[in-house]
Kinemage of the C-alpha trace (Angstrom):
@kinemage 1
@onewidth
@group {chain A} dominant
@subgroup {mainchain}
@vectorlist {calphas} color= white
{ca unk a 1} P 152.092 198.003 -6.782
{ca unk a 2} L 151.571 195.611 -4.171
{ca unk a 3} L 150.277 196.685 -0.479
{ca unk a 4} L 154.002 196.710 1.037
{ca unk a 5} L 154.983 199.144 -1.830
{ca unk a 6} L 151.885 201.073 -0.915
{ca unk a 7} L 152.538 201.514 2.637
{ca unk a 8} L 156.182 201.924 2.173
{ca unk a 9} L 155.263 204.969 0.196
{ca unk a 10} L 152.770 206.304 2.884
{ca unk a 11} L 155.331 205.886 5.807
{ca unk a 12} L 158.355 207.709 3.454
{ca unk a 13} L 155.915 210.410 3.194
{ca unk a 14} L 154.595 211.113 6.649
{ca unk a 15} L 157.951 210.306 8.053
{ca unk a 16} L 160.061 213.096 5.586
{ca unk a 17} L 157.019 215.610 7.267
{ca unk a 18} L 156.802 214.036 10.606
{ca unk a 19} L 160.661 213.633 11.295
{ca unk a 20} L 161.557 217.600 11.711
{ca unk a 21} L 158.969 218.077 13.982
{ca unk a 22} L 159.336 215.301 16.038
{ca unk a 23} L 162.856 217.122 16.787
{ca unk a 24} L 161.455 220.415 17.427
{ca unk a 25} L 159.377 218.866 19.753
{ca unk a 26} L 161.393 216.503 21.738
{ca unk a 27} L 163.912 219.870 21.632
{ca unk a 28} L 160.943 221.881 23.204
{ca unk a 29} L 160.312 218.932 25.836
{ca unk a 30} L 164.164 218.432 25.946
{ca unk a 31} L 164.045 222.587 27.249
{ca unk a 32} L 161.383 221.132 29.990
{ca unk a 33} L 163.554 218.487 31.216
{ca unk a 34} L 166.268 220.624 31.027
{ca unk a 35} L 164.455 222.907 33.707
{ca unk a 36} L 162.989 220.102 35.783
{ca unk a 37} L 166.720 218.539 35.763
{ca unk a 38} L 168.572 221.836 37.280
{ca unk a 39} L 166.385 222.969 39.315
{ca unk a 40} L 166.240 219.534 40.810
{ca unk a 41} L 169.754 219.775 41.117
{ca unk a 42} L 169.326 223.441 42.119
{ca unk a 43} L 167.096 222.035 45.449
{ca unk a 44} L 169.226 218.769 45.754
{ca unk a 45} L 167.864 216.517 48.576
{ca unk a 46} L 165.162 219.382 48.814
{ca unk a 47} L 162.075 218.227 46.794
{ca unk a 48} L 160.273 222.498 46.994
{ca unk a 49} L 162.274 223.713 43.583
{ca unk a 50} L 160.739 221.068 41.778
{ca unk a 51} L 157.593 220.947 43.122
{ca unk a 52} L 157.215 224.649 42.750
{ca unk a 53} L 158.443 224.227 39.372
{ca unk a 54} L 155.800 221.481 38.668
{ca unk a 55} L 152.589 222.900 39.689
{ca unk a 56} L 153.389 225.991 38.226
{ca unk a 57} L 154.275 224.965 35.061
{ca unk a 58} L 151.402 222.498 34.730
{ca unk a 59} L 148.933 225.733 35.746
{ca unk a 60} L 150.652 228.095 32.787
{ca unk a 61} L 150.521 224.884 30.420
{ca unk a 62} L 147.087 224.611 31.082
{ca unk a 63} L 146.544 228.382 29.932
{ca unk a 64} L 148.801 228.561 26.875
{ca unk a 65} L 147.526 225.043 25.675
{ca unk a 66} L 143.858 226.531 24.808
{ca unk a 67} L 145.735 229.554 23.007
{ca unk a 68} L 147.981 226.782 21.001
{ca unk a 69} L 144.934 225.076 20.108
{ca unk a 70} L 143.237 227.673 18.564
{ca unk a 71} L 146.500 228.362 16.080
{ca unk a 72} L 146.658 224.981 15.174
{ca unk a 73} L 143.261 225.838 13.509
{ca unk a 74} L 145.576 227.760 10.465
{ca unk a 75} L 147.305 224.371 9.540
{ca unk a 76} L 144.535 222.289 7.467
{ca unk a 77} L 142.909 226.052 6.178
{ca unk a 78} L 146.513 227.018 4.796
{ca unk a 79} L 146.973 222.709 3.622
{ca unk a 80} L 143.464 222.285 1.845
{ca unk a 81} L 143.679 225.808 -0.184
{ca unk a 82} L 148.015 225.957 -0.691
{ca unk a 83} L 147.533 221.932 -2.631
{ca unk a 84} L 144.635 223.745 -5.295
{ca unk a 85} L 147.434 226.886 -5.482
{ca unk a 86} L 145.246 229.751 -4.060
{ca unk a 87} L 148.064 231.639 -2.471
{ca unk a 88} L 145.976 235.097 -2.019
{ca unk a 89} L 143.951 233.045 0.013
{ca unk a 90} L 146.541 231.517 2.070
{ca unk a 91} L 147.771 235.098 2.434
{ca unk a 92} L 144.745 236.806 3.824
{ca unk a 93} L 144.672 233.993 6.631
{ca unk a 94} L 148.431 234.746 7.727
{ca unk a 95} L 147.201 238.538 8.083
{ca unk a 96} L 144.592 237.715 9.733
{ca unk a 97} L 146.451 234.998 12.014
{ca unk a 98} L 148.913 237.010 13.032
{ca unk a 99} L 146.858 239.454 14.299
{ca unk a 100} L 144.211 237.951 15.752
{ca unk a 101} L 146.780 235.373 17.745
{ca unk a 102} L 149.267 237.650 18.857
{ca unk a 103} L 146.048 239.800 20.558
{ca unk a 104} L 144.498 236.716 21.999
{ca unk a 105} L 148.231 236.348 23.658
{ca unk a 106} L 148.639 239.158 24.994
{ca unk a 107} L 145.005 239.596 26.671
{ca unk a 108} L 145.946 235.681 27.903
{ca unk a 109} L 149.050 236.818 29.170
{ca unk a 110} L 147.451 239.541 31.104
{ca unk a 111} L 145.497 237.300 32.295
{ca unk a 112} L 147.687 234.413 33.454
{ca unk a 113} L 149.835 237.153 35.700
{ca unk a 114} L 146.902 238.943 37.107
{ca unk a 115} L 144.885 235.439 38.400
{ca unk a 116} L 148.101 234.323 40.154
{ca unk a 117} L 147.169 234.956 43.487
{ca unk a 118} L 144.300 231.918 42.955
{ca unk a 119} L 147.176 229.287 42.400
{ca unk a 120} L 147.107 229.780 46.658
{ca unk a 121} L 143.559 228.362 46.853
{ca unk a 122} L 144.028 224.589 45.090
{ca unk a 123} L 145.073 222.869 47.943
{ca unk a 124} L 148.875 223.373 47.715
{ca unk a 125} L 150.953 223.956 50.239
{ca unk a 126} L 151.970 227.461 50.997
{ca unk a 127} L 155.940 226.979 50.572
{ca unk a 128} L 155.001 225.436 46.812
{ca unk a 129} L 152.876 228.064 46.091
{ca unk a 130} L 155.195 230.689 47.111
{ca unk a 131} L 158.137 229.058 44.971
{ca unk a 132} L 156.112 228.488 41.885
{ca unk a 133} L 154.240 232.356 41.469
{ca unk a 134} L 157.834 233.885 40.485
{ca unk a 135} L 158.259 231.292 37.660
{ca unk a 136} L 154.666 231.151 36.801
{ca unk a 137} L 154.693 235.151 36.341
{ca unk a 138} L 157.680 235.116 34.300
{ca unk a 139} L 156.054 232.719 31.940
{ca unk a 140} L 152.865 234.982 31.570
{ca unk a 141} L 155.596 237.396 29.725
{ca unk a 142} L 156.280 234.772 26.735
{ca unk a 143} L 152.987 234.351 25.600
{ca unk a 144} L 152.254 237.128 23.090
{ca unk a 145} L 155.701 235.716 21.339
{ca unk a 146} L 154.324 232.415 21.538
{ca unk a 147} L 150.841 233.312 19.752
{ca unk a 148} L 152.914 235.130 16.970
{ca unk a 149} L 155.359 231.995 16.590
{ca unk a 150} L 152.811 229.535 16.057
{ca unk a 151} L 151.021 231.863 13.654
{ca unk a 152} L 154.202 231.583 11.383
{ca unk a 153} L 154.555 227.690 11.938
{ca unk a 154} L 151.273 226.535 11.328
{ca unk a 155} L 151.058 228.222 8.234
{ca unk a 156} L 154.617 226.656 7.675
{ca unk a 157} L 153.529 223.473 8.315
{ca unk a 158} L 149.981 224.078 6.543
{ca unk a 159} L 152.536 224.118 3.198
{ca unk a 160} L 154.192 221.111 4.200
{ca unk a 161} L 157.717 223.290 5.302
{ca unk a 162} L 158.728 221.510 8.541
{ca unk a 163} L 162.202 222.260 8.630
{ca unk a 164} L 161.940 225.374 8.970
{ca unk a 165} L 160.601 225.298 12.260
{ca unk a 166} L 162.574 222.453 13.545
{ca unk a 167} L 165.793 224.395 13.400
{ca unk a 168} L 164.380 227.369 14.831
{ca unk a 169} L 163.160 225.430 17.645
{ca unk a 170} L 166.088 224.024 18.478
{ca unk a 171} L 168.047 226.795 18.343
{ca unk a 172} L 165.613 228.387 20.719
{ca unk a 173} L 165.808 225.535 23.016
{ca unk a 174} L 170.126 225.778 23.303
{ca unk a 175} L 169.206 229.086 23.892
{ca unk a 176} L 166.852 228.755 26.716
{ca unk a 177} L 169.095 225.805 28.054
{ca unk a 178} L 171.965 228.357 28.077
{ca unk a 179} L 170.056 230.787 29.672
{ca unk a 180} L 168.669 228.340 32.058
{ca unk a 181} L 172.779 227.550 33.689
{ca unk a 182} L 173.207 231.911 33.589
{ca unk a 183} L 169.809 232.236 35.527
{ca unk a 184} L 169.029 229.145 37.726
{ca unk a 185} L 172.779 229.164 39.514
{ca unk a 186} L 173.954 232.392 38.677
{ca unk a 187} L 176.606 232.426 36.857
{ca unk a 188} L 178.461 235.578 35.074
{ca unk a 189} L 178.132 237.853 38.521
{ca unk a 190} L 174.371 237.323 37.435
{ca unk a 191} L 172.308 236.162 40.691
{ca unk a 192} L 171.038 232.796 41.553
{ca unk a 193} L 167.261 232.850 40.735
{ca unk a 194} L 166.667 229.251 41.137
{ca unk a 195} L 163.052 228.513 39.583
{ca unk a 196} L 162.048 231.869 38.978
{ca unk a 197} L 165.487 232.306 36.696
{ca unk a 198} L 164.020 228.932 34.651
{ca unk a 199} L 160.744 230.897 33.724
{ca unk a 200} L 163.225 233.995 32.346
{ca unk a 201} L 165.187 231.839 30.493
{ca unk a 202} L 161.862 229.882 28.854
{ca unk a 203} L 160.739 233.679 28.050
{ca unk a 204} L 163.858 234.894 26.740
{ca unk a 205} L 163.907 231.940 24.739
{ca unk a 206} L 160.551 231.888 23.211
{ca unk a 207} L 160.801 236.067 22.167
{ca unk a 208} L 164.123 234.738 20.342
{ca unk a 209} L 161.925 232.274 18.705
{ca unk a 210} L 159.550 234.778 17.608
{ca unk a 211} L 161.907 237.424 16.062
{ca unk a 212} L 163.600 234.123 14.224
{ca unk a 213} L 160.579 232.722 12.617
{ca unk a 214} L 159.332 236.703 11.744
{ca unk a 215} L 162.872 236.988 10.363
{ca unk a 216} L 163.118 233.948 7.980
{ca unk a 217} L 159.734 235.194 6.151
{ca unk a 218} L 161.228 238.628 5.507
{ca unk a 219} L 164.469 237.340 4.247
{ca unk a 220} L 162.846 234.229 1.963
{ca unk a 221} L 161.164 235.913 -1.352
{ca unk a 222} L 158.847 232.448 -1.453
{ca unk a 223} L 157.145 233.707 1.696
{ca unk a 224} L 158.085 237.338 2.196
{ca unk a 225} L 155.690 237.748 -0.947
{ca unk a 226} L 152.330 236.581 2.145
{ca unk a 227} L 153.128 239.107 4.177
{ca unk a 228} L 152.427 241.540 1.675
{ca unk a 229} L 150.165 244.115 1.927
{ca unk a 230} L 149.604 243.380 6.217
{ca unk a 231} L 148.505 245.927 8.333
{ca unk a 232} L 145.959 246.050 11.411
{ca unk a 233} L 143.144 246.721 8.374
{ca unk a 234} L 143.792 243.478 7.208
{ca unk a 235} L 141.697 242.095 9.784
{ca unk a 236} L 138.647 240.340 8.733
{ca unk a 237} L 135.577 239.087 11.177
{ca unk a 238} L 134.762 236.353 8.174
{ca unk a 239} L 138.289 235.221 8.079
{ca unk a 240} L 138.547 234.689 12.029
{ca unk a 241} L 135.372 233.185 12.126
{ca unk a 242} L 137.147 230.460 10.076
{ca unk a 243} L 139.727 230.422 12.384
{ca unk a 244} L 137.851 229.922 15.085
{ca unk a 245} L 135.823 227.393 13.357
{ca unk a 246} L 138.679 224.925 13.195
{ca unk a 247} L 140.447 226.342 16.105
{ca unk a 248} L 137.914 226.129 19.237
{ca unk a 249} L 136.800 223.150 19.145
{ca unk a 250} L 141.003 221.945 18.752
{ca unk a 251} L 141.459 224.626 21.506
{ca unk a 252} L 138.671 222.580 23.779
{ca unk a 253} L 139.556 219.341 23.230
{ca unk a 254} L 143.278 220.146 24.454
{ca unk a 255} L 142.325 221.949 27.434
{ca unk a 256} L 140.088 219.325 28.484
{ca unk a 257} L 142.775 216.972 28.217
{ca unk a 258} L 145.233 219.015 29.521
{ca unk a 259} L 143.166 219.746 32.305
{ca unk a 260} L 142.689 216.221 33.193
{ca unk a 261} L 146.400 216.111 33.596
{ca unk a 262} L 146.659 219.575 35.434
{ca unk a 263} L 143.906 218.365 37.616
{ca unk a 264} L 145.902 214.923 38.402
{ca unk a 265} L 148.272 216.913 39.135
{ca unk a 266} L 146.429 219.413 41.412
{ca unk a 267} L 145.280 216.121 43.677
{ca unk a 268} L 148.878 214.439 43.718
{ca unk a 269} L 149.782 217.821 45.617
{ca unk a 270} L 147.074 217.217 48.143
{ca unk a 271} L 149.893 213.780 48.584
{ca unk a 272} L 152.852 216.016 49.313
{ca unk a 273} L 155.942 217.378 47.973
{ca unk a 274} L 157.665 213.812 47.430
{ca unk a 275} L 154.650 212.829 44.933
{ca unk a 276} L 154.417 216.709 43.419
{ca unk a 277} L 158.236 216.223 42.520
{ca unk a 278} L 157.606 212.791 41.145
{ca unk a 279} L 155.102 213.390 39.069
{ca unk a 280} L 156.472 216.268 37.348
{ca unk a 281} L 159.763 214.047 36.278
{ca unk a 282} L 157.265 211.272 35.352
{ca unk a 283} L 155.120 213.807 33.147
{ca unk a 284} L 157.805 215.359 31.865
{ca unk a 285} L 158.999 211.826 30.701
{ca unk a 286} L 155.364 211.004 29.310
{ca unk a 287} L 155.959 214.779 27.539
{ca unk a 288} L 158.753 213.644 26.157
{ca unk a 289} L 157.195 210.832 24.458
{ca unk a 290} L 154.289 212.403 23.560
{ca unk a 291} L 155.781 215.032 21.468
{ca unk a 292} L 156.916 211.962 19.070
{ca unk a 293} L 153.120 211.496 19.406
{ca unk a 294} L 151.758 214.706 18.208
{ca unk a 295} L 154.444 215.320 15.561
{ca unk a 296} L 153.252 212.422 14.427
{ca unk a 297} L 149.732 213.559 14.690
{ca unk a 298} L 150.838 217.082 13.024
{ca unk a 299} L 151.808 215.416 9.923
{ca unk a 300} L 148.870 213.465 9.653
{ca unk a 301} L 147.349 216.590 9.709
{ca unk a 302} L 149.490 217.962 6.975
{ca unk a 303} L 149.087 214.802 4.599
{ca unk a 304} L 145.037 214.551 4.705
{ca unk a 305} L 144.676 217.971 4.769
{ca unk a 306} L 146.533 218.073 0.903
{ca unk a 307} L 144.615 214.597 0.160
{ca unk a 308} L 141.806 216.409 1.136
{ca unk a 309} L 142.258 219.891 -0.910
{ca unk a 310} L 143.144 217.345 -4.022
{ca unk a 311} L 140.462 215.268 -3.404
{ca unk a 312} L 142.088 211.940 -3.701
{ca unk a 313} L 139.888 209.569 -1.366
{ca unk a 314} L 142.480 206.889 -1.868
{ca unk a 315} L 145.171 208.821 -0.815
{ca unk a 316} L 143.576 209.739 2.009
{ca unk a 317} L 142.889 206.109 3.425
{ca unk a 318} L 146.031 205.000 2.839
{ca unk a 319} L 147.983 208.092 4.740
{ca unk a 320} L 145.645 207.347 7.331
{ca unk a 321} L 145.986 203.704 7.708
{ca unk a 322} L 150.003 204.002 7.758
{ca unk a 323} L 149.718 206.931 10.545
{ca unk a 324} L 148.078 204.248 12.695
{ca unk a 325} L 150.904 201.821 12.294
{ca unk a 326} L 153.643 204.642 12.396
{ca unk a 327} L 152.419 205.536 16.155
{ca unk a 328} L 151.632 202.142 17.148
{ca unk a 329} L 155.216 201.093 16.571
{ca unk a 330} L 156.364 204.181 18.709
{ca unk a 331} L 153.650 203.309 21.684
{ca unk a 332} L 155.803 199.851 21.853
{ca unk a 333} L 159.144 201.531 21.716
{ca unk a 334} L 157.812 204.195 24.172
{ca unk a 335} L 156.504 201.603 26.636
{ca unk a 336} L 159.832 199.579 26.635
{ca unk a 337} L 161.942 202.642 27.717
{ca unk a 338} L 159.796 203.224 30.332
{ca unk a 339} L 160.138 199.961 31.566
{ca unk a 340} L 162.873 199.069 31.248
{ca unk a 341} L 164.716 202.065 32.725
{ca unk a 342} L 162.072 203.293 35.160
{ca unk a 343} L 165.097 203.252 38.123
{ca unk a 344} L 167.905 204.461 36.084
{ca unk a 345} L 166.042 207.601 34.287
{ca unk a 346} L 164.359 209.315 37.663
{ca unk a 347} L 168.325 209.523 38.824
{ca unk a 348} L 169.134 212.227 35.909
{ca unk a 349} L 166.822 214.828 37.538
{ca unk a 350} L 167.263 214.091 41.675
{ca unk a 351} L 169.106 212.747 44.902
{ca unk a 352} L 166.322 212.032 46.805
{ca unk a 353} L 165.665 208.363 47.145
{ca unk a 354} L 161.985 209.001 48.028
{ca unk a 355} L 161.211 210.685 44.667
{ca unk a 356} L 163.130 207.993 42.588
{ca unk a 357} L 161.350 204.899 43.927
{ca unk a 358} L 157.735 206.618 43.340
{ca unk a 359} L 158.811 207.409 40.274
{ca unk a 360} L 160.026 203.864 38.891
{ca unk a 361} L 156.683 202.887 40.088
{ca unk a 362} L 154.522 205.446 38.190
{ca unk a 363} L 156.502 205.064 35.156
{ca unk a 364} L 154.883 201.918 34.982
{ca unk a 365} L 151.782 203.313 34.228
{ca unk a 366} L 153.215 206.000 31.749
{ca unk a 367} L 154.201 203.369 29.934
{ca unk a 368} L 151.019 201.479 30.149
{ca unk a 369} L 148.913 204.399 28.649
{ca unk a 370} L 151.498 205.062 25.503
{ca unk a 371} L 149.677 202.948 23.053
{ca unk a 372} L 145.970 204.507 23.836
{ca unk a 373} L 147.608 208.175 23.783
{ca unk a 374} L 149.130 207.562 20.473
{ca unk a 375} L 146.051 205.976 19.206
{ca unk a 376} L 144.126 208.956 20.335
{ca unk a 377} L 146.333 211.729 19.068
{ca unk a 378} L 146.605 210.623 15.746
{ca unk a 379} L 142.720 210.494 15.220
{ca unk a 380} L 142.681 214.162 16.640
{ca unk a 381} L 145.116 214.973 13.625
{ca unk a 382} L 143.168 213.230 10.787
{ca unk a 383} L 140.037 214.976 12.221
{ca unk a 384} L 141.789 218.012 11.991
{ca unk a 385} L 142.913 217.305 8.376
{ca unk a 386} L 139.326 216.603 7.597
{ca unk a 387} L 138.244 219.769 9.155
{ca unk a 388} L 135.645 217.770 10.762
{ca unk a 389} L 136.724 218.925 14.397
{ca unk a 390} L 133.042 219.577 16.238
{ca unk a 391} L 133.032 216.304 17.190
{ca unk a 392} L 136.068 215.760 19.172
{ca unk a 393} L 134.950 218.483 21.961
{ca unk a 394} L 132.237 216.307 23.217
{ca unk a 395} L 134.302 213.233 23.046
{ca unk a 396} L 137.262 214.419 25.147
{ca unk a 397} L 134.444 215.933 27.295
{ca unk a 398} L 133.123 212.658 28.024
{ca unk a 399} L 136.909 211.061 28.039
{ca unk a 400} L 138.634 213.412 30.536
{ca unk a 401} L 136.102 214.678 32.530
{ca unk a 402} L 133.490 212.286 33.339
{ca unk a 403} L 135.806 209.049 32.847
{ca unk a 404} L 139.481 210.195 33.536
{ca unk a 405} L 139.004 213.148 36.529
{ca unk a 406} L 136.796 210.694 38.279
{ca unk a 407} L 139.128 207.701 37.799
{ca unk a 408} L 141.891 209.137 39.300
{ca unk a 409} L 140.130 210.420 42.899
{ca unk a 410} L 138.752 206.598 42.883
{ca unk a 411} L 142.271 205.121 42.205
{ca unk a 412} L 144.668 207.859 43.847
{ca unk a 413} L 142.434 208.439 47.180
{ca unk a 414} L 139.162 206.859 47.703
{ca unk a 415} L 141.638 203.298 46.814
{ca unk a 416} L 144.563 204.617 48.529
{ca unk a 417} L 147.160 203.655 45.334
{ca unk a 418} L 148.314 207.204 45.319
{ca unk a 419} L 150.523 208.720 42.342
{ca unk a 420} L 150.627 205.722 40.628
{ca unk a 421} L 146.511 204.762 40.925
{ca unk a 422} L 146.582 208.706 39.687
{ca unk a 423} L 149.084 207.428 36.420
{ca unk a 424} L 146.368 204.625 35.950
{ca unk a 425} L 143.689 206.772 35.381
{ca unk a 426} L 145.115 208.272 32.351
{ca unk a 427} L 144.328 205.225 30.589
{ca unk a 428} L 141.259 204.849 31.324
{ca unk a 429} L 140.325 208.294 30.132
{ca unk a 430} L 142.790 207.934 26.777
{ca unk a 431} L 141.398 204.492 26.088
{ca unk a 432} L 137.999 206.073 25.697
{ca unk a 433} L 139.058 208.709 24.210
{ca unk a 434} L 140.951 206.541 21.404
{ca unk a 435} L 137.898 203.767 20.454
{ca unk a 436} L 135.895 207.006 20.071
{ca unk a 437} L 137.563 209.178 17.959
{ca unk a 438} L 138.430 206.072 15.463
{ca unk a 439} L 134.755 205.538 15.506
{ca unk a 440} L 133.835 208.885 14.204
{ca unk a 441} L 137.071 208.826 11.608
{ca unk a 442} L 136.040 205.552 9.787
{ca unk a 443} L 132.680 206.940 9.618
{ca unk a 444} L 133.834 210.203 8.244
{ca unk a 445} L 135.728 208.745 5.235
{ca unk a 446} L 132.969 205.636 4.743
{ca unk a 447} L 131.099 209.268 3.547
{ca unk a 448} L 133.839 210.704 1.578
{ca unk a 449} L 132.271 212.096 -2.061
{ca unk a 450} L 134.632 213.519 -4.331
């Protein structure tokens, strides 16, 4: 078989895994832009709606991302031990999932909504503030039924089923788009919420996600049969000690950079509401893109995880080395969108002139940062299949906080560039966070013994 044979067979492979969950992602982000979009047009020439909308959905991202990260933990446990066929196994760590997620949710939930009076101490200004707490709240709501969902679909994806969730995803996000027109403008004698009706319809949307993905194992006999025997008892400290052993340190390395991008987007506020309501169409572009990214990334996950549990060093190289060229081609793609339609795109989601032209410019630098983002991502997911995962804490420590956070006062203030000298920092932060990662990965399978 010669190399091009090889490859081909590596990129069929992660793309049949990859595909469905690039579109339930991009429908997830799709949901996002679908809120950004009307409540723009909600506010019209008013930039408040959107700026409430963006700094508090970056503050309740910030939140739920350290609770996603932990259940992404269940993926390579459930890949590495479903591939050598020890389905008792894979059972007790659903139980245990389940329950230990869905608890973690709601205490985070509890959480989110009682610490909402702090979002009026980070600099915002007090109309913002007061327009994003309603639709910050009504977020806190959905994430119990977020915590159970992703319980379901990382075991899902831990057997390779990625359908699965796609369609339930997307059928969630018609749902919440639906629910978005009812709530946002009022419509059916309902009343007109504006961004406090988008963080009801997100909720509404993501229970409806939960009973869907609880309902499909009870009604398939291939995976009613791990749910049996659950209860409360189930719940082992040896078996969330796993968890957690995978999931933390994924949980802190997407907070961190998360937070890097929450705090960006904290000190773009200090710049008004022109740059808040431009940099939430300009992330939620860079979302959009990214979500191609870490589907991407999420398969990766999936294939070396199996490679792993069978032991097949080979394997494992070669998924890896067609991952990289998979993303790399996407970061191109990516970049030339960006580009090339950085007027035409910021028209889709506002009227105001002011928030269009800062946002051609910043796009710029979204699409300068696509290729180290990718780059990055996708050694997060091979670490992750690896279940070597201590490691990538420190890094995006070292990334985000000492190289990125910094980077972006220096560019955005102390240089004056504003938003976009913000957008430029990401780089600088990814970049590291890229060379580093790939570092550790090509030492990691130099040591492979099988």
């Amino acid at each position: 078989m010669t190399r091009w044979q090889q490859y081909k067979e590596q990129y069929r492979r992660n793309l049949k895994l990859s595909i469905p969950i690039v579109l339930s992602q991009v429908g997830q982000m799709l949901t996002q832009l679908a809120d950004t979009m009307m409540v723009g047009q909600y506010g019209g020439e008013d930039p408040l709606p959107l700026a409430a909308v963006s700094f508090g959905s970056a503050i309740a991202f910030l939140i739920l991302i350290g609770c996603i990260g932990v259940a992404l933990g269940l993926t390579p446990l459930i890949g590495e031990r479903y591939v050598r066929k020890e389905h008792g196994e894979c059972s007790h760590l659903l139980h245990n999932a389940l329950i230990f997620y869905t608890t973690l949710g709601l205490l985070v939930g509890m959480g989110q909504y009682l610490i909402s009076p702090l979002l009026y101490h980070m600099g915002q200004s007090v109309e913002v503030v007061t327009g994003a707490i309603p639709y910050y709240r009504a977020l806190a709501y959905s994430v119990p039924f977020m915590m159970f969902f992703f319980g379901f679909k990382s075991f899902l994806e831990g057997v390779g089923n990625t359908r699965t969730v796609m369609v339930i995803t997307l059928v969630a996000n018609l749902l919440n788009v639906g629910l978005n027109y009812l709530l946002i403008f009022g419509r059916c004698g309902l009343p007109a919420m504006g961004a406090e009706g988008a963080g009801w319809a997100t909720t509404l949307s993501r229970v409806a996600q939960a009973a869907m993905i609880f309902g499909y194992f009870l009604l398939h006999k291939e995976y009613r049969r791990y749910l049996k025997g659950f209860s409360l008892g189930a719940l082992q400290l040896s078996k969330v000690r796993r968890l957690l052993s995978i999931g933390l340190p994924i949980a802190g390395q997407m907070f961190l950079e998360s937070s890097a991008f929450v705090g960006t987007g904290v000190m773009i506020g200090w710049l008004g509401a022109i740059s808040l309501s431009a940099n939430q169409i300009a992330i939620s572009l860079g979302n959009c893109a990214f979500m191609v990214i870490l589907s991407i990334g999420s398969a990766a996950t999936i294939r070396i995880s199996h490679c792993f549990g069978a032991k097949d060093a080979g394997e494992l190289r070669l998924a890896t080395q067609a991952t990289y060229h998979l993303v790399l081609a996407w970061g191109v793609i990516a970049s030339l969108i960006f580009i090339l339609f950085r007027y035409d795109i910021p028209r889709l989601f506002t009227d105001n002139e002011e928030v269009i032209a800062l946002t051609a410019d910043i796009l710029i630098f979204v699409a300068l940062y696509q290729l180290w983002d990718g780059l990055q991502n996708i050694s997060v997911g091979v670490l992750r299949g690896l279940q070597d995962v201590k490691i990538i804490m420190p890094i995006a420590f070292v990334a985000y906080w000492l190289l990125n956070l910094p980077a972006g006062y220096l560019f955005g203030i102390h240089w004056q560039m504003g938003a976009p000298g913000f957008f430029l920092s990401y780089s600088v932060g990814l970049s590291a966070a890229a060379l580093l990662l790939m570092w550790r990965i090509r030492r990691r399978i130099a040591t492979l013994q099988f």
